[in-house]
TINU-141682 format. One record per residue: x, y, z of N, C-alpha, C, O in turn; chain; residue in three letters. Coordinates in steps of 0.1 Angstrom, whole numbers, plus 2048, in hexadecimal, padded with zeros to 3 digits. Atoms other than C-alpha are relative to their C-alpha. Example, Ala and Ser with C-alpha at 12.3 -4.5 7.8 and 13.67 -1.06 7.14 Angstrom:
<sites>
SITE, 809, 7F4, 800, 87B, 7D3, 84E, 809, 80C, 800, 813, 80C, 807, A, Ala
SITE, 7F7, 7F5, 800, 889, 7F5, 847, 7F8, 80B, 808, 7FD, 816, 809, A, Ser
</sites>
This chain:
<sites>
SITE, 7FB, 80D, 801, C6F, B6B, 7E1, 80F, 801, 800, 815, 807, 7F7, A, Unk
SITE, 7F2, 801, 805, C93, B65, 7E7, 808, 7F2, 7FA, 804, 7E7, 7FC, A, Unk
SITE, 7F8, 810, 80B, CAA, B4A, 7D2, 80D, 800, 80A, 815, 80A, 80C, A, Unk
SITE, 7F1, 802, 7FA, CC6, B39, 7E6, 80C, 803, 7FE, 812, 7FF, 7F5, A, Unk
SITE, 7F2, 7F9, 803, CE5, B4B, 7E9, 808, 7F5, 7FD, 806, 7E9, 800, A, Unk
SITE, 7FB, 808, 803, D00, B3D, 7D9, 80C, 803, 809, 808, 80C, 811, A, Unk
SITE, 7F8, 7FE, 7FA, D25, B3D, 7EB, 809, 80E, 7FB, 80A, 812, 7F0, A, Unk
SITE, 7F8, 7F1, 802, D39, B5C, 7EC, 80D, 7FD, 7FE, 812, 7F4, 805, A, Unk
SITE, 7EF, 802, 7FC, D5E, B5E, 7E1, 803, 808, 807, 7FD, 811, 80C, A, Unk
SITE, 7F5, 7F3, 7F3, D76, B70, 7F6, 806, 807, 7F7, 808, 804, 7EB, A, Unk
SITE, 7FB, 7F3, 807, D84, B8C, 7EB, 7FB, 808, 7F3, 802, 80D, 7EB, A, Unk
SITE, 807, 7FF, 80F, D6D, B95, 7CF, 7F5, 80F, 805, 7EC, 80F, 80F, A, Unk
SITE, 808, 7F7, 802, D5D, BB5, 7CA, 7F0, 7FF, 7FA, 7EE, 7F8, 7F1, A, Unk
SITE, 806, 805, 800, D3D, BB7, 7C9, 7F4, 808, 7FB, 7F7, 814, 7FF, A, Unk
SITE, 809, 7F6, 806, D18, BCB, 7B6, 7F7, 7F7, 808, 7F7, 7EB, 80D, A, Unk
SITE, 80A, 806, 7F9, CF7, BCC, 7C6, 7F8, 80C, 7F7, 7FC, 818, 7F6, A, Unk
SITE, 809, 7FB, 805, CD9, BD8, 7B1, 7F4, 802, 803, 7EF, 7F7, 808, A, Unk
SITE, 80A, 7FC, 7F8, CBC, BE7, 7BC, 7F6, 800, 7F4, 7F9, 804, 7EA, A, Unk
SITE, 811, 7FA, 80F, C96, BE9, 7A3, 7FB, 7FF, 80D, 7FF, 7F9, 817, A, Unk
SITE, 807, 7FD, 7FC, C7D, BF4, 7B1, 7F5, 80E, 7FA, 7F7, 81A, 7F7, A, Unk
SITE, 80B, 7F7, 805, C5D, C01, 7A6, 7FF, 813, 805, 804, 818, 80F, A, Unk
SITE, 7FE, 7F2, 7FC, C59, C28, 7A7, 7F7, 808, 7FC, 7F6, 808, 7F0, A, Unk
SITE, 80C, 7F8, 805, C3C, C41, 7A5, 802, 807, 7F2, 80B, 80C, 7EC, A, Unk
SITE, 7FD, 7F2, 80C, C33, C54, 786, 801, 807, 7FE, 7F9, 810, 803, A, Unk
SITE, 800, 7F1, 804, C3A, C6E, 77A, 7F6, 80A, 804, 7EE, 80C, 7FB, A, Unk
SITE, 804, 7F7, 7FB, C2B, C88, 78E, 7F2, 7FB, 80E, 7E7, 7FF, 812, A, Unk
SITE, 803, 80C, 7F1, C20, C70, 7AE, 802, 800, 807, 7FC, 800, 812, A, Unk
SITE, 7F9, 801, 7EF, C37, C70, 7C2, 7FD, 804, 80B, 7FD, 7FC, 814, A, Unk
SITE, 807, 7FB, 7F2, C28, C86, 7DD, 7F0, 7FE, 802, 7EB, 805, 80A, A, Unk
SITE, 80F, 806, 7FA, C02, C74, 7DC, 804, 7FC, 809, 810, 7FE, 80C, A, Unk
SITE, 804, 80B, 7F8, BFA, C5E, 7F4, 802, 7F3, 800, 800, 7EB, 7F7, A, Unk
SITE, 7FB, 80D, 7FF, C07, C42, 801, 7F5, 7F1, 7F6, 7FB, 7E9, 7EF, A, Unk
SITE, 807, 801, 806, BE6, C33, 7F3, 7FF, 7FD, 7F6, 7FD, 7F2, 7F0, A, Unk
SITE, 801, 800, 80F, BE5, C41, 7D4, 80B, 7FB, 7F7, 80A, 7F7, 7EB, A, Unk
SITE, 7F1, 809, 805, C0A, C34, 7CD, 800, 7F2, 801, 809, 7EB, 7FC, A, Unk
SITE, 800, 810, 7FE, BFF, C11, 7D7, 7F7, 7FC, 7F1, 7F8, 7F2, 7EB, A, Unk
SITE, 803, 805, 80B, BEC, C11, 7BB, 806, 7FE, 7F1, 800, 7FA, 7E7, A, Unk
SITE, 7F6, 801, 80F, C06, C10, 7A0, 807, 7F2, 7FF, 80B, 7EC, 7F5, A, Unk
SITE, 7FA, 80E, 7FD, C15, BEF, 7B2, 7FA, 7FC, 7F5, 7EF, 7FF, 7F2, A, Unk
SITE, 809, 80D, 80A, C13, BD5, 794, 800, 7F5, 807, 806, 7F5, 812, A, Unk
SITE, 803, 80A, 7FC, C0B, BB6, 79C, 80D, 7F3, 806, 80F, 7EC, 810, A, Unk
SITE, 7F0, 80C, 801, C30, BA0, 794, 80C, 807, 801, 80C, 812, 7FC, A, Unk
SITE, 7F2, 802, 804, C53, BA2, 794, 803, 802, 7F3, 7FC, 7FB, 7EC, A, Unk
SITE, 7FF, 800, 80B, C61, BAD, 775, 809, 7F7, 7F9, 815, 7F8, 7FC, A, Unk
SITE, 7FB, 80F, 805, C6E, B8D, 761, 80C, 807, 7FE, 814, 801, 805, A, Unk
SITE, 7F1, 802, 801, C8F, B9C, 758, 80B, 7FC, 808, 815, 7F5, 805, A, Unk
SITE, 7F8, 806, 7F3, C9C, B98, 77B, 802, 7F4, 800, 80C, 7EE, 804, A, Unk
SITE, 7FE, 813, 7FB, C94, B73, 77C, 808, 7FD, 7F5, 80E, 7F2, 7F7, A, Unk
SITE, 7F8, 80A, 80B, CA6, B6E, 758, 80B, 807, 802, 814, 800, 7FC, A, Unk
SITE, 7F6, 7F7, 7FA, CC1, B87, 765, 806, 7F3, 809, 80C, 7EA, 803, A, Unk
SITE, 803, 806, 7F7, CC4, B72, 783, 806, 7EB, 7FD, 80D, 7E3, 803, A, Unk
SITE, 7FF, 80C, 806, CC2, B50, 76E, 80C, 7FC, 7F8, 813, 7F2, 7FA, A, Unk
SITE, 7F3, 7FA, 807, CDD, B5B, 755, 80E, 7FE, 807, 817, 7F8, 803, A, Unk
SITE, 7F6, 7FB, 7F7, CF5, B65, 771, 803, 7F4, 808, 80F, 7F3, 80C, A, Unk
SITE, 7FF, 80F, 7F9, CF0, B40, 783, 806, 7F9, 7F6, 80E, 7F0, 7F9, A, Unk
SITE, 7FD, 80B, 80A, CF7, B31, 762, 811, 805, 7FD, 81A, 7FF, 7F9, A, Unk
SITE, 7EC, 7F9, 802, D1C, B47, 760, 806, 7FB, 80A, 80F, 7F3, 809, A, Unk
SITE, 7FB, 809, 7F7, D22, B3D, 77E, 803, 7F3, 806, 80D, 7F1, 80D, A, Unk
SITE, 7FD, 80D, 7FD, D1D, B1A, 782, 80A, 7F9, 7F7, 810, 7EF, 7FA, A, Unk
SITE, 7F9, 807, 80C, D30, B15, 75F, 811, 80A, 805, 81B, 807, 7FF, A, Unk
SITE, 7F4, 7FC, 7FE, D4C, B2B, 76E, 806, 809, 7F3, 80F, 807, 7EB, A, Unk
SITE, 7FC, 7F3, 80C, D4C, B4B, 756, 807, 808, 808, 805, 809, 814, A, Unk
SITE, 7F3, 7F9, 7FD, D69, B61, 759, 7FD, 810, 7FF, 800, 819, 807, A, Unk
SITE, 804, 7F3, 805, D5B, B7E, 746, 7F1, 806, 802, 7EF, 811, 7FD, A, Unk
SITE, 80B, 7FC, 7FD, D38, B84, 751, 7FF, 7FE, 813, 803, 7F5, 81A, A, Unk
SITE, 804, 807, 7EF, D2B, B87, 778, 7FB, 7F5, 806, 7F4, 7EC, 801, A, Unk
SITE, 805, 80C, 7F6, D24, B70, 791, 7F3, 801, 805, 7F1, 80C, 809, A, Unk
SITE, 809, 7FC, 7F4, D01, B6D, 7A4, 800, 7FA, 80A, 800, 7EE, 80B, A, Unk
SITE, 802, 804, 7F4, CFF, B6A, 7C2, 7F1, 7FE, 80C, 7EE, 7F5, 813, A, Unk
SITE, 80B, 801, 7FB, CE0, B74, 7D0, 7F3, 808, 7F8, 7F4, 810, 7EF, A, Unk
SITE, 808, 7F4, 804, CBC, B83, 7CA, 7F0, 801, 807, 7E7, 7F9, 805, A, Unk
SITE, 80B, 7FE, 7FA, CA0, B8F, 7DE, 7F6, 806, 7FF, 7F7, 812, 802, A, Unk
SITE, 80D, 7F5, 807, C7B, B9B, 7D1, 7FB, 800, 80F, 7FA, 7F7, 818, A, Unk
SITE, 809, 805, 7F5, C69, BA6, 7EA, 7F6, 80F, 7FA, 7F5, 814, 7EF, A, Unk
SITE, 80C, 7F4, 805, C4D, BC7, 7EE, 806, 809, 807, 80E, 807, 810, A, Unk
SITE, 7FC, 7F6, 7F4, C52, BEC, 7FA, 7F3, 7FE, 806, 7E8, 7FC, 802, A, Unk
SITE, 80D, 7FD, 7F9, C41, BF2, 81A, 7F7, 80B, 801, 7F7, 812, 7F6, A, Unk
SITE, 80D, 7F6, 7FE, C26, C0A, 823, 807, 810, 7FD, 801, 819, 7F7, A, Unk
SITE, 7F6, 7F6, 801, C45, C24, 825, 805, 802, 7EF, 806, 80D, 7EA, A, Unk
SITE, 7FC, 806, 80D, C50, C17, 801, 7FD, 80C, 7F6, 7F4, 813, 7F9, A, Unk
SITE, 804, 7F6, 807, C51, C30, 7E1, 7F2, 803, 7FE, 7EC, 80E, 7FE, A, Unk
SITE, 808, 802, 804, C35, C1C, 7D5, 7FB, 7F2, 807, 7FF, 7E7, 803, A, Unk
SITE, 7FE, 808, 7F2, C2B, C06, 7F4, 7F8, 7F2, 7F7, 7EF, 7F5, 7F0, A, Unk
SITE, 800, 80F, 805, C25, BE0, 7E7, 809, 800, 7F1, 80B, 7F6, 7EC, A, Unk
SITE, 7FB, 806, 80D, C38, BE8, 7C5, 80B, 7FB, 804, 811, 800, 80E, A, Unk
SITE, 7F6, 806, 7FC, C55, BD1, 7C2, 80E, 808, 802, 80E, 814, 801, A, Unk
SITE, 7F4, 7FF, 7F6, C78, BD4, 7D0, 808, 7F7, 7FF, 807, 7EF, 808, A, Unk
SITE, 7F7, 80A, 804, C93, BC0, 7C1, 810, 7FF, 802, 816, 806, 7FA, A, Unk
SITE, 7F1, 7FF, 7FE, CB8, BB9, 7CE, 801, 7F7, 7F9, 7FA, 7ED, 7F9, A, Unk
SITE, 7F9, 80A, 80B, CCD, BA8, 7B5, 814, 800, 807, 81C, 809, 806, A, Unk
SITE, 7F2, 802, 7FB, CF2, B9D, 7C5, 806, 7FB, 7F9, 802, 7F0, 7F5, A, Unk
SITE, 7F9, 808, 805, D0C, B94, 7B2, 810, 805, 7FA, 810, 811, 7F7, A, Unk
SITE, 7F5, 7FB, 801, D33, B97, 7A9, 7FD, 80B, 7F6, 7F5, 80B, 7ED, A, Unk
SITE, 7FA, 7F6, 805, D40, BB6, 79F, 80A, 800, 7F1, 813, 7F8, 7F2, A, Unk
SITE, 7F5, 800, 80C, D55, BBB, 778, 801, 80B, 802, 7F9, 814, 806, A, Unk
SITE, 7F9, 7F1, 807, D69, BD5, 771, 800, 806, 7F2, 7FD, 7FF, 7E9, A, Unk
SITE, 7FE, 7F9, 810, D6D, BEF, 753, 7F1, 805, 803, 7E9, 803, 80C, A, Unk
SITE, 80A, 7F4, 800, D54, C0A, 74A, 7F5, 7FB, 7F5, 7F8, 7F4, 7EC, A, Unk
SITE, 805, 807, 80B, D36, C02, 736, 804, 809, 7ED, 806, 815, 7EB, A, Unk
SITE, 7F7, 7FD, 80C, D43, C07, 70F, 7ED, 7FF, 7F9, 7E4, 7F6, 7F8, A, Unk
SITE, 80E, 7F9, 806, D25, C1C, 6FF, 809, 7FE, 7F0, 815, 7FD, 7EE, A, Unk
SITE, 7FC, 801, 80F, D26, C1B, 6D5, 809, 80F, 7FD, 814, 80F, 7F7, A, Unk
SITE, 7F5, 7F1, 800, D33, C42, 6D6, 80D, 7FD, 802, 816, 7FF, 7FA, A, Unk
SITE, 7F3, 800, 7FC, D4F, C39, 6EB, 809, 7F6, 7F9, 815, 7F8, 7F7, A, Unk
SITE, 7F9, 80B, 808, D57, C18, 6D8, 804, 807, 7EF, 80D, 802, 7E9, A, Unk
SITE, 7FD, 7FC, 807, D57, C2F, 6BB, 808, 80A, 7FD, 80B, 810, 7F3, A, Unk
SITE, 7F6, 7F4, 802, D6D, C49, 6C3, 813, 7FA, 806, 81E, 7FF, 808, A, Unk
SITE, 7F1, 806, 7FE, D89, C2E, 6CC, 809, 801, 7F1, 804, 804, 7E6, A, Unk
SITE, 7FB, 806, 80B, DA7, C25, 6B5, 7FD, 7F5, 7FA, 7F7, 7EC, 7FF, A, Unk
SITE, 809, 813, 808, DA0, C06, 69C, 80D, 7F8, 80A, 80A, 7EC, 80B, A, Unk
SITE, 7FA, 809, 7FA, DBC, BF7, 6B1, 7F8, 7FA, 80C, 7F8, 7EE, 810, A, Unk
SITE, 805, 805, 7F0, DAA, BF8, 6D3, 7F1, 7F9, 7FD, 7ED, 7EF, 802, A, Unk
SITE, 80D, 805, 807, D89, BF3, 6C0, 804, 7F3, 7FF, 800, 7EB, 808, A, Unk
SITE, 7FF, 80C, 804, D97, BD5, 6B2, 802, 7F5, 80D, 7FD, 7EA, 810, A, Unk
SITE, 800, 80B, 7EB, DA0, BC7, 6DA, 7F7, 802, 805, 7F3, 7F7, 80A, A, Unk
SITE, 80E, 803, 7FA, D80, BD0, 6E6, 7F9, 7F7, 7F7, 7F5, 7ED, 7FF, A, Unk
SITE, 804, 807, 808, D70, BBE, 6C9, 807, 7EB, 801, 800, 7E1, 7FE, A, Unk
SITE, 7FB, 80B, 7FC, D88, B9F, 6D3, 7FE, 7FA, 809, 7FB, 7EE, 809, A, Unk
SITE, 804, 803, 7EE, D82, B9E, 6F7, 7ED, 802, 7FE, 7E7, 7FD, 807, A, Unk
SITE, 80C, 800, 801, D5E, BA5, 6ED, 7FA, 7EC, 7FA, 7F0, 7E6, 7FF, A, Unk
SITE, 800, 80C, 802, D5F, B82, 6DC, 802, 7F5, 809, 7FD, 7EA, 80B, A, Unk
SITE, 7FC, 80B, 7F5, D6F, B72, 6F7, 7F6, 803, 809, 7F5, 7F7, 80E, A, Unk
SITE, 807, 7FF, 7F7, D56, B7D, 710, 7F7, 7F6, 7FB, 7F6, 7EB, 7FF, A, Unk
SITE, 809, 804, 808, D3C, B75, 6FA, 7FD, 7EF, 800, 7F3, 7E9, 804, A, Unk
SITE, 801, 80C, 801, D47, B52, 6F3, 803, 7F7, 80D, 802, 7EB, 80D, A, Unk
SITE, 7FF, 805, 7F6, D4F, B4E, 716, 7F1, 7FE, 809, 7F0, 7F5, 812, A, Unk
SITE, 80C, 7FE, 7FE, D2A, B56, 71E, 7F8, 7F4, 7F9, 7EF, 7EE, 7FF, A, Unk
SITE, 809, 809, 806, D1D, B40, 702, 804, 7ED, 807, 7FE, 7E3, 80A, A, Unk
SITE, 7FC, 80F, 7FA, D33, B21, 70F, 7F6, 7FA, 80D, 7F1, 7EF, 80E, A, Unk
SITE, 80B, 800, 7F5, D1E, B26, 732, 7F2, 7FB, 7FC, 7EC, 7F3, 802, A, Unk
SITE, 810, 802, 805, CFD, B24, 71D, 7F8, 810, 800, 7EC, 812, 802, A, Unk
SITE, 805, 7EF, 800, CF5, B4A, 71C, 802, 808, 7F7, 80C, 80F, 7F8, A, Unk
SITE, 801, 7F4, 80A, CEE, B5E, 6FF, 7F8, 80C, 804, 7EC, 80D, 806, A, Unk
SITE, 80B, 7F7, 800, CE4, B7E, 703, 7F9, 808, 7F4, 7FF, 80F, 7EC, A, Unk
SITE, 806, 800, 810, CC8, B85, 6E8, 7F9, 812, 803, 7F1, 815, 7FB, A, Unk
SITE, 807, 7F5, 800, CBE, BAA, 6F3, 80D, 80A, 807, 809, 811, 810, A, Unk
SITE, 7F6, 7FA, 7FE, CE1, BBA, 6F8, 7FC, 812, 800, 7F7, 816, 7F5, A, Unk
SITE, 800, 7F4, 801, CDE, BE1, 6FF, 809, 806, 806, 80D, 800, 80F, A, Unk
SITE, 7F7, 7FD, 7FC, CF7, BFB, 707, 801, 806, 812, 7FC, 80E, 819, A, Unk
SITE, 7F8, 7FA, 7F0, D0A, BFA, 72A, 7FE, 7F1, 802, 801, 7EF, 80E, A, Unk
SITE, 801, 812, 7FD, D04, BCD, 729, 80F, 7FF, 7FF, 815, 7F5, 803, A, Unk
SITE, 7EF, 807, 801, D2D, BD1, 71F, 806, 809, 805, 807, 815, 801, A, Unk
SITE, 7F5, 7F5, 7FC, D44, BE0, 732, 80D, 7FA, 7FD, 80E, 7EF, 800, A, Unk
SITE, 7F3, 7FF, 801, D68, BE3, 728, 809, 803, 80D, 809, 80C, 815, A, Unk
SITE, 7F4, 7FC, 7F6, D88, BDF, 73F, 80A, 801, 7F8, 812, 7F8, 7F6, A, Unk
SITE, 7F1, 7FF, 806, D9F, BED, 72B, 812, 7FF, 804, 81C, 7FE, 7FD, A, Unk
SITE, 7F0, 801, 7FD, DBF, BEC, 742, 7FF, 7F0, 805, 806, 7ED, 80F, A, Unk
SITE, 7FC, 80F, 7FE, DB9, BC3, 741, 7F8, 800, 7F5, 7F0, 7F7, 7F7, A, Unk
SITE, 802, 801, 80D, DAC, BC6, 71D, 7F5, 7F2, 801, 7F7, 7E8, 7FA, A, Unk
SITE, 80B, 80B, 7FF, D8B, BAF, 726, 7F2, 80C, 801, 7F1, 817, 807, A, Unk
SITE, 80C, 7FA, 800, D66, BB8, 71E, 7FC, 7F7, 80A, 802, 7ED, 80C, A, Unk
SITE, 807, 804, 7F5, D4D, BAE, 73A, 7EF, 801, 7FA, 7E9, 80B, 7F5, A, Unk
SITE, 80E, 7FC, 80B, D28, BA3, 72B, 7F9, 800, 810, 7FC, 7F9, 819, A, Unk
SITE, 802, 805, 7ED, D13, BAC, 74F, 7F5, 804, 7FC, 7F2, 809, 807, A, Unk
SITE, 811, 800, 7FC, CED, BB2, 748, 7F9, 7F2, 7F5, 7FD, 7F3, 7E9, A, Unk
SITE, 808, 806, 805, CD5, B93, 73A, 7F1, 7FF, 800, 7EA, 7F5, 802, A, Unk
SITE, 80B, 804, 7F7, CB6, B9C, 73F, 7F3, 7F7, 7F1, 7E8, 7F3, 7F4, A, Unk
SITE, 805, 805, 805, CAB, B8D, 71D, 80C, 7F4, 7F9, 815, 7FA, 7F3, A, Unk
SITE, 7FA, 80A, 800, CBF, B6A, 715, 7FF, 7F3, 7FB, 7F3, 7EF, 7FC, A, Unk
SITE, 803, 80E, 803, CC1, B49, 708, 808, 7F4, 801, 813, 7F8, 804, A, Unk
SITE, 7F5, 807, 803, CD4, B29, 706, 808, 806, 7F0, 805, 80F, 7E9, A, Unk
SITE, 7F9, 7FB, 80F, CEB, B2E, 6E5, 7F7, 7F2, 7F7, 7F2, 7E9, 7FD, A, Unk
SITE, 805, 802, 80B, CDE, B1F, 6C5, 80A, 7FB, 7F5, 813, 804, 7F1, A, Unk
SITE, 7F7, 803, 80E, CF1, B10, 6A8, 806, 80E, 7F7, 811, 811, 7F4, A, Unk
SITE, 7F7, 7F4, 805, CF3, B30, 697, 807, 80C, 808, 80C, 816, 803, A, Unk
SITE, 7F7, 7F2, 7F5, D03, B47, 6B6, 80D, 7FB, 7F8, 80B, 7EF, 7FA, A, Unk
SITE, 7F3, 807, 801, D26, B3C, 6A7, 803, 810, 803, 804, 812, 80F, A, Unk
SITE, 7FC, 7F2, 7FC, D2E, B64, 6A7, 7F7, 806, 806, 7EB, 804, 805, A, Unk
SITE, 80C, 7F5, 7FA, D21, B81, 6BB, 7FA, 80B, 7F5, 803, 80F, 7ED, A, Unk
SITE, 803, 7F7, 80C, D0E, B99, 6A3, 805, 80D, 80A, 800, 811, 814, A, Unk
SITE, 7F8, 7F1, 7FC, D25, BB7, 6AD, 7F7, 80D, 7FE, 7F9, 817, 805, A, Unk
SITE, 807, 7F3, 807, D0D, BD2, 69C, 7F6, 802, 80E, 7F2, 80D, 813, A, Unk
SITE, 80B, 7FF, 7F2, CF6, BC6, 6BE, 804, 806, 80C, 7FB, 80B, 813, A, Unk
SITE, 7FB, 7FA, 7F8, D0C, BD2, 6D5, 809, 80C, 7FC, 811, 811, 804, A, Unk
SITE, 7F6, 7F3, 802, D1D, BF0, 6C3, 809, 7FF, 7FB, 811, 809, 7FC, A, Unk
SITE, 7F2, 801, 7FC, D39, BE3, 6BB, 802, 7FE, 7EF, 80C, 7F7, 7ED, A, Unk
SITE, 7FC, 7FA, 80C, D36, BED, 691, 810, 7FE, 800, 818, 802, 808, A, Unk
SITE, 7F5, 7FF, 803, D56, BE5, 681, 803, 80E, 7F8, 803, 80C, 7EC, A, Unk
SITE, 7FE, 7F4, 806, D5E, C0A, 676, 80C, 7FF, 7F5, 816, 7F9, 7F8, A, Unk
SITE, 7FA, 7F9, 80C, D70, C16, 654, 80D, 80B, 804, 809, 817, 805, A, Unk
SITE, 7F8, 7F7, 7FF, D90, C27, 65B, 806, 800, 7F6, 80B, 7F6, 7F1, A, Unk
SITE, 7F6, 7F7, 80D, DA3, C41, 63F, 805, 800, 804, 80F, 805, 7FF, A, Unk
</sites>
């Protein structure tokens, strides 16, 4: 199934994600056959709320999270790892900065900590203004651009509108522990 592309900007860099089903652990070289049999049945729902999420940044005009642009399920063929399992392109703008793992957030100074933790807010509430909470944050969903001092929130694949109580982000969910320095 594909969903209507949305318009492209110019000059804008750009991610293309690939899922796709893939034999088990010690499969790979059966039979085309015997690998068809692992196809599941559906699409895996995070893509569509991935997908959903990324339309709703976009149309609200979010700064700090990606754009979507496109996304195409379809099947592998007969050639395929795993020939009918799905095969999912996901199109959409490009952020910069590296994803900011809890190690690396913890081996910063409390100064830079404390700007990541700022710009983490601002993303955040730039995300929630759109209508996008994300309620299953794990690490590599934030990447940091430290030489424009902006966090980037870029995976949803579990989400909600916000809620009366979102007023802050629970920090502890994404790593981002206020540490004790001597």
């Amino acid at each position: 199934m594909q969903y209507g592309p949305q318009s492209v900007p110019e000059k804008t860099e750009y991610l293309l994600i690939i899922l796709s089903r893939i034999p088990y652990t010690g499969t790979e070289f059966e039979s085309a056959q015997s690998r068809r049999a692992q196809a599941q049945g559906s699409f895996p729902s995070s893509c569509m709320e991935t997908a959903k999420a990324l339309s709703l940044l976009r149309a609200n005009k979010s700064e700090l999270s990606p754009s979507y642009i496109n996304i195409l399920e379809t099947r592998q063929d007969d050639n395929g790892l795993v020939p009918a399992g799905f095969l999912i392109y996901t199109f959409m703008t490009w952020c910069p900065g590296v994803p900011l793992l809890a190690k690396d957030y913890n081996s910063k100074p409390k100064e830079e900590r404390d700007t990541i933790r700022h710009a983490f807010k601002e993303a955040w509430d730039d995300a929630k203004r759109c209508g996008v909470v994300n309620r299953s944050p794990s690490e590599g969903d934030l990447l940091w651009d430290a030489p424009n001092k902006k966090c980037h929130l870029v995976d949803f694949k579990e989400w909600s509108p916000p809620i009366p109580s979102d007023i802050d982000p629970k920090y502890e969910d994404w790593g981002l522990v206020e540490l004790i320095d001597y």
